[in-house]
C-alpha positions as CSV (number, residue, x, y, z in Angstrom):
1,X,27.5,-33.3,2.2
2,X,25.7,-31.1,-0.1
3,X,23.1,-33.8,-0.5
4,X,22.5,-33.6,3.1
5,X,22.4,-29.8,3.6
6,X,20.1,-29.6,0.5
7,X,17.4,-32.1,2.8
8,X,18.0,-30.3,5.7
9,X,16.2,-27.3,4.3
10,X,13.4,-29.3,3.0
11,X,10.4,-29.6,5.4
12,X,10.2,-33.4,6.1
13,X,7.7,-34.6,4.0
14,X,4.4,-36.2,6.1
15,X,0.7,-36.9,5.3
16,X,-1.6,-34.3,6.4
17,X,-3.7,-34.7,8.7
18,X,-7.2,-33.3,8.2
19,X,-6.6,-31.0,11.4
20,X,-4.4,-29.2,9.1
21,X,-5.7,-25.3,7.8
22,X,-5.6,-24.3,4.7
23,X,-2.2,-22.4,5.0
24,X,-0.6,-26.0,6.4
25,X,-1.7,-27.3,3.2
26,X,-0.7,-24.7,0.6
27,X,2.8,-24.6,2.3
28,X,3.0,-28.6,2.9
29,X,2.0,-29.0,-1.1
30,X,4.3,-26.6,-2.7
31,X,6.8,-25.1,-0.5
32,X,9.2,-27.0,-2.6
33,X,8.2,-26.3,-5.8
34,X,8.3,-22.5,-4.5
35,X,12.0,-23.1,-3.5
36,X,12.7,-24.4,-6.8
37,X,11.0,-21.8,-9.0
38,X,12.9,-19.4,-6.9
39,X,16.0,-20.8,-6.9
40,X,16.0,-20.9,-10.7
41,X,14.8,-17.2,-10.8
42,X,17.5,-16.2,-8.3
43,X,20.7,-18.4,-8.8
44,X,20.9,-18.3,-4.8
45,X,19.7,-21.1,-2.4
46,X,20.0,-18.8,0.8
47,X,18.1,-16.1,-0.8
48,X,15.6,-18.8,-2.8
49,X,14.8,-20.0,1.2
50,X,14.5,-16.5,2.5
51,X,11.8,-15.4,-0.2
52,X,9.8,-18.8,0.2
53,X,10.0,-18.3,4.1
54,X,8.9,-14.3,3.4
55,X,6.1,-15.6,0.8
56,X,4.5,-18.0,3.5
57,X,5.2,-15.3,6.3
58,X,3.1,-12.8,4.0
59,X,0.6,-15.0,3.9
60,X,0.4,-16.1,7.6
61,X,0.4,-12.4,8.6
62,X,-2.7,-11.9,6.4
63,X,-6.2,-10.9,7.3
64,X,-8.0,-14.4,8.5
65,X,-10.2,-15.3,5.1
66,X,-13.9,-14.9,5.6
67,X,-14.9,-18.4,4.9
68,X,-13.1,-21.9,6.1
69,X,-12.4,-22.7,2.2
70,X,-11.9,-19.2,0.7
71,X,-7.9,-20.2,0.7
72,X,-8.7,-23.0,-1.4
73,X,-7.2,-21.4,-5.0
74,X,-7.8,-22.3,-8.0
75,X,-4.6,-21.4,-8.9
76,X,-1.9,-21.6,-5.5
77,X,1.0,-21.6,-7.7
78,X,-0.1,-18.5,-9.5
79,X,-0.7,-17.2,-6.2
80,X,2.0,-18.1,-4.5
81,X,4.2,-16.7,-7.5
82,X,2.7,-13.3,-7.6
83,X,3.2,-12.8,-4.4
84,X,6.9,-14.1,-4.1
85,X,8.0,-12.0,-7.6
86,X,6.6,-8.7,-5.5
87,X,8.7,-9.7,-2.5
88,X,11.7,-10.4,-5.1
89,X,11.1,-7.1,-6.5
90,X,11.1,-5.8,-3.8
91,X,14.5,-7.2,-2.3
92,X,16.1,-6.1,-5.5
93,X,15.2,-2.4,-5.1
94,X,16.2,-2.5,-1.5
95,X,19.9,-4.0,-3.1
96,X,19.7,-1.0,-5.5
97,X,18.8,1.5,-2.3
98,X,21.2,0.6,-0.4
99,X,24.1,0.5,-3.4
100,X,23.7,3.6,-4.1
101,X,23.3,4.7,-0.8
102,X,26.7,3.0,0.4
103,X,28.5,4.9,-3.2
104,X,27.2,8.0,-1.8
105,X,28.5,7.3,2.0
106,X,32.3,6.5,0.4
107,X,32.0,9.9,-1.4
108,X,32.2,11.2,2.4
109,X,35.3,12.1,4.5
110,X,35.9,9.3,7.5
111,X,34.5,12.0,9.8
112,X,31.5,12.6,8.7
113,X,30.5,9.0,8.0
114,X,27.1,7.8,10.2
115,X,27.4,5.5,13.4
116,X,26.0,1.6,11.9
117,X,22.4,2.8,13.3
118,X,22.1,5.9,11.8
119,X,22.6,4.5,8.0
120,X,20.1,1.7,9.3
121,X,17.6,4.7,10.3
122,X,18.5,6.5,6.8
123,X,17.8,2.7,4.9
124,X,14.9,2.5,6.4
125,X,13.3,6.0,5.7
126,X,14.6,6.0,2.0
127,X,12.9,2.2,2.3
128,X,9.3,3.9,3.4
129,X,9.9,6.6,1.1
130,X,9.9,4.6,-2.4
131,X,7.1,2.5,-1.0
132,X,5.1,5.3,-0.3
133,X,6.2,6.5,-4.0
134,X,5.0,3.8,-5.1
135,X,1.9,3.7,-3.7
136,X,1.0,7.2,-5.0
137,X,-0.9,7.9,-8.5
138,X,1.7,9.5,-11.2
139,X,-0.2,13.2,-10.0
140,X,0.0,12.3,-6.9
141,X,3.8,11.8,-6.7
142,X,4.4,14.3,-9.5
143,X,2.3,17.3,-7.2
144,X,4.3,15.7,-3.7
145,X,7.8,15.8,-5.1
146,X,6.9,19.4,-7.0
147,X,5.9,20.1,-3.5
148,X,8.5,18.5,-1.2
149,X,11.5,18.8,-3.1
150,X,11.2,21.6,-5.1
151,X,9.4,23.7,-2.4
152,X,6.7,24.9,-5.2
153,X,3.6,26.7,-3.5
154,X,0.6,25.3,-4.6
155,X,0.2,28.0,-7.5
156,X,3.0,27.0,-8.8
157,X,2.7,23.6,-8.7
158,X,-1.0,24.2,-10.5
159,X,0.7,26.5,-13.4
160,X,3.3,23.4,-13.9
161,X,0.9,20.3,-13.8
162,X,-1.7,22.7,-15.8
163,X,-4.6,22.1,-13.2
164,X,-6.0,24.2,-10.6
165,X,-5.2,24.7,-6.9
166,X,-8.1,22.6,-5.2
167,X,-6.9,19.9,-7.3
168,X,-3.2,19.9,-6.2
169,X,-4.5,20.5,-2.7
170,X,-6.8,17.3,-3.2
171,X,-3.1,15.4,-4.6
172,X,-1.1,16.4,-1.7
173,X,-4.0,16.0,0.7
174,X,-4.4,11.9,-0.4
175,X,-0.3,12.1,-0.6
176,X,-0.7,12.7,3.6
177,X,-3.1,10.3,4.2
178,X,-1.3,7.4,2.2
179,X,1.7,8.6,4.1
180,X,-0.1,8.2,7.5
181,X,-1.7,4.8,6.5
182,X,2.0,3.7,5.6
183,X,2.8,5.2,9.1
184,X,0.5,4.3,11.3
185,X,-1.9,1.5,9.4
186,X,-5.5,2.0,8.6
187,X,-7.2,4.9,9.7
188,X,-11.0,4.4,11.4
């Protein structure tokens, strides 16, 4: 039975045709091999499947490539493994948000516990948030924080990073716009 649920979850195996694209053909040569090198990285079939579907979704949702054969790598399982160990990475610091999150939620009283959407909502902001710290330079995040969470002026935040004001107004400027690009995608 196991056998049989294992094959299920395989794509059937078939020639390709030469209609295929270039994506058809990464995935038909080594979706499997993907499975398998997550799997053994992950110990979990279901969660092996869902990172090999997300790595081939990442990949589909991509800009078009400018020429017919620039998807031809020279390396597809390099590629295809970079790409899959940022989406585990990912899903593993998502697990560790939402931990902690949940600890912190069963510090509360019953009453004051948030309806099922709202801790979604708060999930998905703290989500945005560490991408968007992420994203940011070490001054860039280090002049945001100052700014957002200890409610420095900009003076202050200048004395404490040992720059000047332009400069910290130049950190939290590109802070907003990498915000808004997160946001709302590219800016024109």
């Amino acid at each position: 039975m196991a056998a049989e649920l294992l094959e299920a979850s395989m794509p059937l195996a078939h020639p390709l045709s030469t209609s295929d694209t270039p994506l058809q053909t990464l995935y038909g040569e080594h979706h499997g091999w993907l499975l398998g090198w997550l799997r053994k990285k992950l110990n979990n079939q279901h969660q092996a499947a869902d990172l090999t579907h997300d790595t081939f979704a990442r990949l589909l949702g991509a800009p078009a490539p400018a020429s017919p054969g620039a998807l031809a790598l020279r390396s597809p399982r390099a590629y295809l493994t970079t790409i899959a160990r940022g989406l585990m990475i990912d899903s593993f610091r998502r697990a560790d948000l939402e931990q902690a999150y949940l600890t912190d939620l069963a510090a509360l009283p019953p009453a004051l516990h948030p309806s099922p959407e709202e801790r979604l909502l708060a999930l998905q902001t703290l989500e945005a948030v560490g991408r968007m710290l992420d994203a940011m330079t070490p001054k860039t995040r280090q002049a945001w924080l100052l700014s957002r969470l200890d409610g420095l002026a900009h003076a202050d935040i200048a004395a404490q990073m040992k720059i000047s004001v332009p400069r910290v107004r130049q950190y939290l400027a590109n802070a907003a716009r990498l915000a808004y690009h997160l946001q709302f995608g590219e800016t024109r």
